[in-house]
PyMOL commands that place a pseudoatom at each C-alpha (Angstrom):
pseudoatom trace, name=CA, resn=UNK, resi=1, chain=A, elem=C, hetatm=0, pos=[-18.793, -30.974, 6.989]
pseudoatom trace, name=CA, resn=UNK, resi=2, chain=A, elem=C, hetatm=0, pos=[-19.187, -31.266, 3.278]
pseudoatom trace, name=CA, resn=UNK, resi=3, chain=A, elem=C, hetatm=0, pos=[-17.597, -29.136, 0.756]
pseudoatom trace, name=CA, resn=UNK, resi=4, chain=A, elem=C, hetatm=0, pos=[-18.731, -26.657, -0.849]
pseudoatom trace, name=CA, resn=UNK, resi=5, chain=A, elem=C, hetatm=0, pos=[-20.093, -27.236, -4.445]
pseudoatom trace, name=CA, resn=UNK, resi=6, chain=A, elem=C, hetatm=0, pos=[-18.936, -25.392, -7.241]
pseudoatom trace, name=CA, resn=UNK, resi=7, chain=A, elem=C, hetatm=0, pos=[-21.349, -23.287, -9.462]
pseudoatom trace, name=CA, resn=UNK, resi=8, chain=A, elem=C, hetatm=0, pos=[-20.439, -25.844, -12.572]
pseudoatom trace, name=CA, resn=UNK, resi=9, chain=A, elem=C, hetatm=0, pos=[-21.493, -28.680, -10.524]
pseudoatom trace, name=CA, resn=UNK, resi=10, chain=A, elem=C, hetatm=0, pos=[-24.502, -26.887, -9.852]
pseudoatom trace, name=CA, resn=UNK, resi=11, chain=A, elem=C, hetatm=0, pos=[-25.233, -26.126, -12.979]
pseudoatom trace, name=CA, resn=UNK, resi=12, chain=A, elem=C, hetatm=0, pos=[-24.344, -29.285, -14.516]
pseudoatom trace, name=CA, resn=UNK, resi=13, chain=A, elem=C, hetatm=0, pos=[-27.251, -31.521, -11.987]
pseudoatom trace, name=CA, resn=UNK, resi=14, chain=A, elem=C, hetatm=0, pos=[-25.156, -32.586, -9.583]
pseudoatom trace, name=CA, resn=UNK, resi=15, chain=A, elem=C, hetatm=0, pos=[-27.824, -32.001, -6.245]
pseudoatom trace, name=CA, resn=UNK, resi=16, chain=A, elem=C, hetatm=0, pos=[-27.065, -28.940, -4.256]
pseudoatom trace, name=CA, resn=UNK, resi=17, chain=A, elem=C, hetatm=0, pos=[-25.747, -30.072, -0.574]
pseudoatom trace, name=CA, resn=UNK, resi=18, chain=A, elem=C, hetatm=0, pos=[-25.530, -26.494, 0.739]
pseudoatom trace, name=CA, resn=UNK, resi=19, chain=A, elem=C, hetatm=0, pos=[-23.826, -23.318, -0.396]
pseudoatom trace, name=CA, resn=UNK, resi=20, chain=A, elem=C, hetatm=0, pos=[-21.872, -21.179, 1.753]
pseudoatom trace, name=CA, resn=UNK, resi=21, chain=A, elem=C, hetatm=0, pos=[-22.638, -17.774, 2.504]
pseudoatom trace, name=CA, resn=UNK, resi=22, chain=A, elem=C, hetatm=0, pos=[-25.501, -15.917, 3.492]
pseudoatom trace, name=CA, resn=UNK, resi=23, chain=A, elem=C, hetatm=0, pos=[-28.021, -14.842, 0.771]
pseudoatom trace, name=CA, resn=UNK, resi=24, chain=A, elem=C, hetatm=0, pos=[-29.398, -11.201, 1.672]
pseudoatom trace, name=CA, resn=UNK, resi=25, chain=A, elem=C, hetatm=0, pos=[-30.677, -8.185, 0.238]
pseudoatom trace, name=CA, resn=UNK, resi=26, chain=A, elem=C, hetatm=0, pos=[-30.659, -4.607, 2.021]
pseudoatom trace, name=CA, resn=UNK, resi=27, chain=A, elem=C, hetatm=0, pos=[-33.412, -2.590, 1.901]
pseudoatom trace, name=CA, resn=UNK, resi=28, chain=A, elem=C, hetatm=0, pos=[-33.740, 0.775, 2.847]
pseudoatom trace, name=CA, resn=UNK, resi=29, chain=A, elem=C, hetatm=0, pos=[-36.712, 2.968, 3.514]
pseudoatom trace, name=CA, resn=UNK, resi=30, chain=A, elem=C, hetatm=0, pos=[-36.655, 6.808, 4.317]
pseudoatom trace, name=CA, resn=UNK, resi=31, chain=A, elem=C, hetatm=0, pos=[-39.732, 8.677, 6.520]
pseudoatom trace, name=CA, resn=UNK, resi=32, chain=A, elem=C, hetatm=0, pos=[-39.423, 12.489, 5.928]
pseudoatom trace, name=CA, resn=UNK, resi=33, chain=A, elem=C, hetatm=0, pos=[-40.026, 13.994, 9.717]
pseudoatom trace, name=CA, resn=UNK, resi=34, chain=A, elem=C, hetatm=0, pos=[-41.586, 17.799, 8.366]
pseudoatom trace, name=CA, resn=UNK, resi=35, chain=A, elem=C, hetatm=0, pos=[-39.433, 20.783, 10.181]
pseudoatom trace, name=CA, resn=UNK, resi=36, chain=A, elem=C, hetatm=0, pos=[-41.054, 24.183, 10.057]
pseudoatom trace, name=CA, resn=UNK, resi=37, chain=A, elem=C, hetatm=0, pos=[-39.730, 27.506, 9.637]
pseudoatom trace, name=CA, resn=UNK, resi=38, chain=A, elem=C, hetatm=0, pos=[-39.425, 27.853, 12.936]
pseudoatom trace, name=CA, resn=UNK, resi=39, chain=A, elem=C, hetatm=0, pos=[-37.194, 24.125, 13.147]
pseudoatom trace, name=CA, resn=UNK, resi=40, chain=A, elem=C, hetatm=0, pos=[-40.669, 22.581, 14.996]
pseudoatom trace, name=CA, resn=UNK, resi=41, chain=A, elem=C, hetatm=0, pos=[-40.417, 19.019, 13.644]
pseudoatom trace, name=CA, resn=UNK, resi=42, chain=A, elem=C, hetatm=0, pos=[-44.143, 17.627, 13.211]
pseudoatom trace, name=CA, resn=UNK, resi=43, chain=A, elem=C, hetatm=0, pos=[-44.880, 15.169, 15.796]
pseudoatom trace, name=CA, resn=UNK, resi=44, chain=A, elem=C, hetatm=0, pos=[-46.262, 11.920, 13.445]
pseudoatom trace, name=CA, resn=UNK, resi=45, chain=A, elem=C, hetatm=0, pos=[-46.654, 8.833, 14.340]
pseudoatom trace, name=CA, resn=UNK, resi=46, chain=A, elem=C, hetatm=0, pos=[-44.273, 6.214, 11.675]
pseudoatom trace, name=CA, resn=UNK, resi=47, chain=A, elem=C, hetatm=0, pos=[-43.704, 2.497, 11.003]
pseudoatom trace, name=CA, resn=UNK, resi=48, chain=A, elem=C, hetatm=0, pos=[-40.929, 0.738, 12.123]
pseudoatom trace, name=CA, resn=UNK, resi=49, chain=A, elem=C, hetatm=0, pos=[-41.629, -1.595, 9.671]
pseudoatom trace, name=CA, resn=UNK, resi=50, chain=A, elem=C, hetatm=0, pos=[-39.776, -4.484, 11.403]
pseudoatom trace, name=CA, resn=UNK, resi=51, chain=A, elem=C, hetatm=0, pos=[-36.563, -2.607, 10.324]
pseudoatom trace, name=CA, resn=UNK, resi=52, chain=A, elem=C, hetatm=0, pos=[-33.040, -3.254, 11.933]
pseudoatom trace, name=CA, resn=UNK, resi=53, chain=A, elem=C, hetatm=0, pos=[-31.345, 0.153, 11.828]
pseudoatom trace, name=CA, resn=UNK, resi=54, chain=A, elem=C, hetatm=0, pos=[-32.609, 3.469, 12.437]
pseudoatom trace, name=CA, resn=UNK, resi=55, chain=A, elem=C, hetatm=0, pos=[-30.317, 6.716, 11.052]
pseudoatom trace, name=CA, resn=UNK, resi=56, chain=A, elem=C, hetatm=0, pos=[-31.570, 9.791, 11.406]
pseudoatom trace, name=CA, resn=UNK, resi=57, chain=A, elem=C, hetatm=0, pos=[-30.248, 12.311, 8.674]
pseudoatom trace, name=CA, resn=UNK, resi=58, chain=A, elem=C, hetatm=0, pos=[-30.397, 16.062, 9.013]
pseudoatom trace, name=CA, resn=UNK, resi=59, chain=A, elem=C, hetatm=0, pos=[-30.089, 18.415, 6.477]
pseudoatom trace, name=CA, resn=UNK, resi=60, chain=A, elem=C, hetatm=0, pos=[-29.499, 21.790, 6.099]
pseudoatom trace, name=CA, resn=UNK, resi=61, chain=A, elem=C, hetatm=0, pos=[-31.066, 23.029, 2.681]
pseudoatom trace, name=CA, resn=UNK, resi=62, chain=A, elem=C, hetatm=0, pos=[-30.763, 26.520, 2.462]
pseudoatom trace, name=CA, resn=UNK, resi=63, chain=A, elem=C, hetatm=0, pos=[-27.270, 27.669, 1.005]
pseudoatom trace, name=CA, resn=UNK, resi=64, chain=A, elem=C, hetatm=0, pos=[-25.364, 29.577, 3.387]
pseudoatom trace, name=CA, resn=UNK, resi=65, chain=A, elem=C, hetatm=0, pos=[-27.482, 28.596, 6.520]
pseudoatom trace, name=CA, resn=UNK, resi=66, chain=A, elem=C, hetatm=0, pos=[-25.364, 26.148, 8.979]
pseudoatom trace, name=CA, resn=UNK, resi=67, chain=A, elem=C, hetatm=0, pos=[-27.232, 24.259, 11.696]
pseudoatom trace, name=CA, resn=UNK, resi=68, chain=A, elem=C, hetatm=0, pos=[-25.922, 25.221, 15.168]
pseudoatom trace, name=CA, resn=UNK, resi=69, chain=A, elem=C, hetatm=0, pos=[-26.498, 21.822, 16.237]
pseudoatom trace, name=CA, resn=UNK, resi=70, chain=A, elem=C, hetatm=0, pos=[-27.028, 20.299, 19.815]
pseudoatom trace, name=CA, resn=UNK, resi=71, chain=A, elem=C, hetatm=0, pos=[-30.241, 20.737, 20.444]
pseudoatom trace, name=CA, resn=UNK, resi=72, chain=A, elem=C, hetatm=0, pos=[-32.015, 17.537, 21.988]
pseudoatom trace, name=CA, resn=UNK, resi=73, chain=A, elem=C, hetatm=0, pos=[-34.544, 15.764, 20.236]
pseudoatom trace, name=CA, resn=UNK, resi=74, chain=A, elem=C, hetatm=0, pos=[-37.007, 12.652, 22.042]
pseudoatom trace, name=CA, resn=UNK, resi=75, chain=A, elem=C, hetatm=0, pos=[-37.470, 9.538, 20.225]
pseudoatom trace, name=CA, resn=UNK, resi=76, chain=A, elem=C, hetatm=0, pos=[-40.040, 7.214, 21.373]
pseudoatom trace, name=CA, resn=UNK, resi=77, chain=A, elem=C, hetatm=0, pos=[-40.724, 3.515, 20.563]
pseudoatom trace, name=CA, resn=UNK, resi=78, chain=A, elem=C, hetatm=0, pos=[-44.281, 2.076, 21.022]
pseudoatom trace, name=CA, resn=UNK, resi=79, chain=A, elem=C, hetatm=0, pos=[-45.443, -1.549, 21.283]
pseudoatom trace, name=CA, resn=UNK, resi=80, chain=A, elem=C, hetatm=0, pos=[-48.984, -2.736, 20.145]
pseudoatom trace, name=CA, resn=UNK, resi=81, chain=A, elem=C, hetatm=0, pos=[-51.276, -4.558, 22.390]
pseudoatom trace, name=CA, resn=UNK, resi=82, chain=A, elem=C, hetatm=0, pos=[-54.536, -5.225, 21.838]
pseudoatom trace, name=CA, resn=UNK, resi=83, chain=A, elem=C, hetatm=0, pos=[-54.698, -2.315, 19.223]
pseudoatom trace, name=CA, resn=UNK, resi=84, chain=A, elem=C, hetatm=0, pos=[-53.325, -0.077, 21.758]
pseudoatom trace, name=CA, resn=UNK, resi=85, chain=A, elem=C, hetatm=0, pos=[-49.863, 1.513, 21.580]
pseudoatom trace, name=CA, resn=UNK, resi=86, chain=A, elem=C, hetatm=0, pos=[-48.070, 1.785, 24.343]
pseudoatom trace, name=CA, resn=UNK, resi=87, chain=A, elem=C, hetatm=0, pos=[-45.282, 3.566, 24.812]
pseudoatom trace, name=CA, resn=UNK, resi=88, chain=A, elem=C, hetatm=0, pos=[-42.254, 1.279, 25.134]
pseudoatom trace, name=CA, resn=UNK, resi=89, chain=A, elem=C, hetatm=0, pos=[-38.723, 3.135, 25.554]
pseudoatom trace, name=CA, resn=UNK, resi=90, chain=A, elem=C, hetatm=0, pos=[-37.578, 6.998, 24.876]
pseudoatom trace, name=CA, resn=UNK, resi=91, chain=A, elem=C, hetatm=0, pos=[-34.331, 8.332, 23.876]
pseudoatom trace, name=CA, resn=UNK, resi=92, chain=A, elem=C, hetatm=0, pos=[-32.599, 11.535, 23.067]
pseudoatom trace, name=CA, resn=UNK, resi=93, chain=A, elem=C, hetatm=0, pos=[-30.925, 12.449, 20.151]
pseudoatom trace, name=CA, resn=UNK, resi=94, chain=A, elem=C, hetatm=0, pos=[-28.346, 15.388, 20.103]
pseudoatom trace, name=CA, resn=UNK, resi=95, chain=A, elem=C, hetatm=0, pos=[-28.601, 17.490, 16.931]
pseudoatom trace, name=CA, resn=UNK, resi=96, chain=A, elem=C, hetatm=0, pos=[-25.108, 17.713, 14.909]
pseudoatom trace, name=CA, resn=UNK, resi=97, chain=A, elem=C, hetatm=0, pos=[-24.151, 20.855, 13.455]
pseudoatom trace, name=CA, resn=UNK, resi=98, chain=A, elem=C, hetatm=0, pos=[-24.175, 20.884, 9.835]
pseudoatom trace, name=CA, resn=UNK, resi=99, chain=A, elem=C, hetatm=0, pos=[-22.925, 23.040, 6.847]
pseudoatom trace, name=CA, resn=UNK, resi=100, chain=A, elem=C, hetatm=0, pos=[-25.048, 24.769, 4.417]
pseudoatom trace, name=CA, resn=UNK, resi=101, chain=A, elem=C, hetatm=0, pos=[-26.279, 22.391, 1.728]
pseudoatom trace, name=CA, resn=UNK, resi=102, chain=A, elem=C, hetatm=0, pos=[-24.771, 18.784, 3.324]
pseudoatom trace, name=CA, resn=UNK, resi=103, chain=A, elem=C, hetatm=0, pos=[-25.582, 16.407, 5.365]
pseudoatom trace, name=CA, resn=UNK, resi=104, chain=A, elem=C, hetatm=0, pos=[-24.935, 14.659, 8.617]
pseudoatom trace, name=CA, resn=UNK, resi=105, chain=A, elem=C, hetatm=0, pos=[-25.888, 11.044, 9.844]
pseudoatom trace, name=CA, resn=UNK, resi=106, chain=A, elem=C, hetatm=0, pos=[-26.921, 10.064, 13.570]
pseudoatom trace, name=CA, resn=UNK, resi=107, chain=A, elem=C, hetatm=0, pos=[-27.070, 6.643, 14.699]
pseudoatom trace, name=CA, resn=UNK, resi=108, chain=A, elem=C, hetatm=0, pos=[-30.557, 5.951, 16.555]
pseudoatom trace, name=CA, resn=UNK, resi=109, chain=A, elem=C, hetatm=0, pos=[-29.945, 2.421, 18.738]
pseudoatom trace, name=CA, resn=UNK, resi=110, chain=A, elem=C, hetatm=0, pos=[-32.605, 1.653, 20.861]
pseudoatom trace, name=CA, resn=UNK, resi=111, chain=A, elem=C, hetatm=0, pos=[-31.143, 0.209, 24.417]
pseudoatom trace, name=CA, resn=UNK, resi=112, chain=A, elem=C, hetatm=0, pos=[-34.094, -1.814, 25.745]
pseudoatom trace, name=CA, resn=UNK, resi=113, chain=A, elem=C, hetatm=0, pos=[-34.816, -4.101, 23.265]
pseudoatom trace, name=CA, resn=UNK, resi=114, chain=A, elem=C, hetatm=0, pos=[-33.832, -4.529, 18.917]
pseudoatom trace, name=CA, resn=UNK, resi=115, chain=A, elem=C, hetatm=0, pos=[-35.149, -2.089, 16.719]
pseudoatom trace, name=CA, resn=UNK, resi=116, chain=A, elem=C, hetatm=0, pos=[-37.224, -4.448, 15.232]
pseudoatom trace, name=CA, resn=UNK, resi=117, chain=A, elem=C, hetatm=0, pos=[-39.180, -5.387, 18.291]
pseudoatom trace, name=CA, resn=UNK, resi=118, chain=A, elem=C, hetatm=0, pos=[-41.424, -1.965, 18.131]
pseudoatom trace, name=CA, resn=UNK, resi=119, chain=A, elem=C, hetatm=0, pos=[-44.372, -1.106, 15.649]
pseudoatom trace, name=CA, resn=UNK, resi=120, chain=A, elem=C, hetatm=0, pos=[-44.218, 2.747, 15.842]
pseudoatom trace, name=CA, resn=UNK, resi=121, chain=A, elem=C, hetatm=0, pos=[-41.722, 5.772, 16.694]
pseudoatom trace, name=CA, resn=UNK, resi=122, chain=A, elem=C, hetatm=0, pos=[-42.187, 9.091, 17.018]
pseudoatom trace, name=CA, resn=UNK, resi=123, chain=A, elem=C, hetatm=0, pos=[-39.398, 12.042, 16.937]
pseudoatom trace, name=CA, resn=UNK, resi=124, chain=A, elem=C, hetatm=0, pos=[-40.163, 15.427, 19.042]
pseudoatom trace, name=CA, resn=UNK, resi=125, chain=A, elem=C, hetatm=0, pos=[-38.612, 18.668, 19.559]
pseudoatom trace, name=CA, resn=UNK, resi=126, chain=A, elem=C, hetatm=0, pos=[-36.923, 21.873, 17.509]
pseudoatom trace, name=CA, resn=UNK, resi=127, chain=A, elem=C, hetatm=0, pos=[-33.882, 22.488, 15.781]
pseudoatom trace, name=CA, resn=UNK, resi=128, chain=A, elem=C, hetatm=0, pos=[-32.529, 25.449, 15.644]
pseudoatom trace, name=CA, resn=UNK, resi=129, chain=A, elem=C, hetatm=0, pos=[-33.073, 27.196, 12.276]
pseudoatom trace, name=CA, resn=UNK, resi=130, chain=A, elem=C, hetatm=0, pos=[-31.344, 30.494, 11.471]
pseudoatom trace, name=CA, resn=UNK, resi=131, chain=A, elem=C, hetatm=0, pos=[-33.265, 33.183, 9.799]
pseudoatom trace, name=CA, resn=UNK, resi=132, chain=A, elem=C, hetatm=0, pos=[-33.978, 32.292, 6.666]
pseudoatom trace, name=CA, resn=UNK, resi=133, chain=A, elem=C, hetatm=0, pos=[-32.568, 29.026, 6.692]
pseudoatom trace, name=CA, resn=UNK, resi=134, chain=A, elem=C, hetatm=0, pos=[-34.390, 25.663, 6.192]
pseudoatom trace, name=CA, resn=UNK, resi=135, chain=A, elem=C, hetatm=0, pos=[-33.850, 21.890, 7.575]
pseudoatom trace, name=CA, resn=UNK, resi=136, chain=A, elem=C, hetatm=0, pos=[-34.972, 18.721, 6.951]
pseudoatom trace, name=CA, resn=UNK, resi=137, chain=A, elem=C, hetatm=0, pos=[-34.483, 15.524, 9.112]
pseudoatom trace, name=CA, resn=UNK, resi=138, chain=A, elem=C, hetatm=0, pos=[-34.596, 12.407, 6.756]
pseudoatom trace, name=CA, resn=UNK, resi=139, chain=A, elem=C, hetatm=0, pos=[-35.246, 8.629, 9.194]
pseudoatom trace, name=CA, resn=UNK, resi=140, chain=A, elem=C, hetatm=0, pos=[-33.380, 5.877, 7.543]
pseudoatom trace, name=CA, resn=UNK, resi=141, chain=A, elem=C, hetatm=0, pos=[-34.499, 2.652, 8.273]
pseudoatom trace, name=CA, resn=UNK, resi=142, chain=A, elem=C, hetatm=0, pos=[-32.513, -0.635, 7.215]
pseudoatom trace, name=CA, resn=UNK, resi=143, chain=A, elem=C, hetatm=0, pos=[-33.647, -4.073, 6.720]
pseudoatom trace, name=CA, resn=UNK, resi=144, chain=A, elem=C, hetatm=0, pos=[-31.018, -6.772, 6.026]
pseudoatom trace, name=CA, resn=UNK, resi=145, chain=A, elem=C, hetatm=0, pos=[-32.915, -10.314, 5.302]
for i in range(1, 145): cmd.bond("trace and resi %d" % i, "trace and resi %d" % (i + 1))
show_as sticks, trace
zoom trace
């Protein structure tokens, strides 16, 4: 294998063989799922967006209102066909508890197949709110490429 050229070479004309490393940029893109009052979260279709991570951040925004935590929450990954979705692979999430005004990241890792091999999720189910309170669930999705 050839070395590696220096950046002065580079610079200087000599013609670039290869460089090593990997050239990359992350990019990461957050879908708001809406929680009521009543810690319903808003069933809504969102993009994948050919993304390789999924984290699932939940927050609990009112000061002096913990989340209880572990309450179950269904993911689900469609596949388009056709212009039809189809429903592709579910999973469950388990709420975390989290403190008033912080908070807590949730790995979501699809089993039968890569992230980026579905078009669409969608989250279902309620978190427990306590009166008063509010909570938001922020879905981070990373690209690397």
């Amino acid at each position: 294998m050839p070395r590696a050229q220096t950046i002065n070479e580079m610079t200087n004309g000599v013609p670039l063989n290869f460089v090593d490393g990997v050239a990359s940029k992350k990019v990461m893109e957050n879908d708001v799922q809406e929680v009521s009052s009543a810690g319903v979260i808003t069933l809504a279709k969102k993009d994948v967006s050919r993304c390789s991570t999924m984290e699932f951040w939940f927050i609990a925004s009112t000061a002096t209102k913990n989340l209880a935590g572990g309450d179950t929450l269904t993911v689900k990954f469609y596949k388009r066909a056709d212009g039809v979705d189809y429903l592709a692979e579910t999973l469950s999430v388990t709420t975390p508890s989290v403190t008033a005004l912080t908070a807590v990241k949730v790995d979501v890792e699809p089993v039968n197949a890569p992230l980026e091999s579905y078009e669409f999720y969608t989250v279902e189910g309620t978190i427990a709110v306590p009166s008063g309170g509010t909570a938001k669930l922020l879905v981070g999705k990373k690209s690397q490429g």
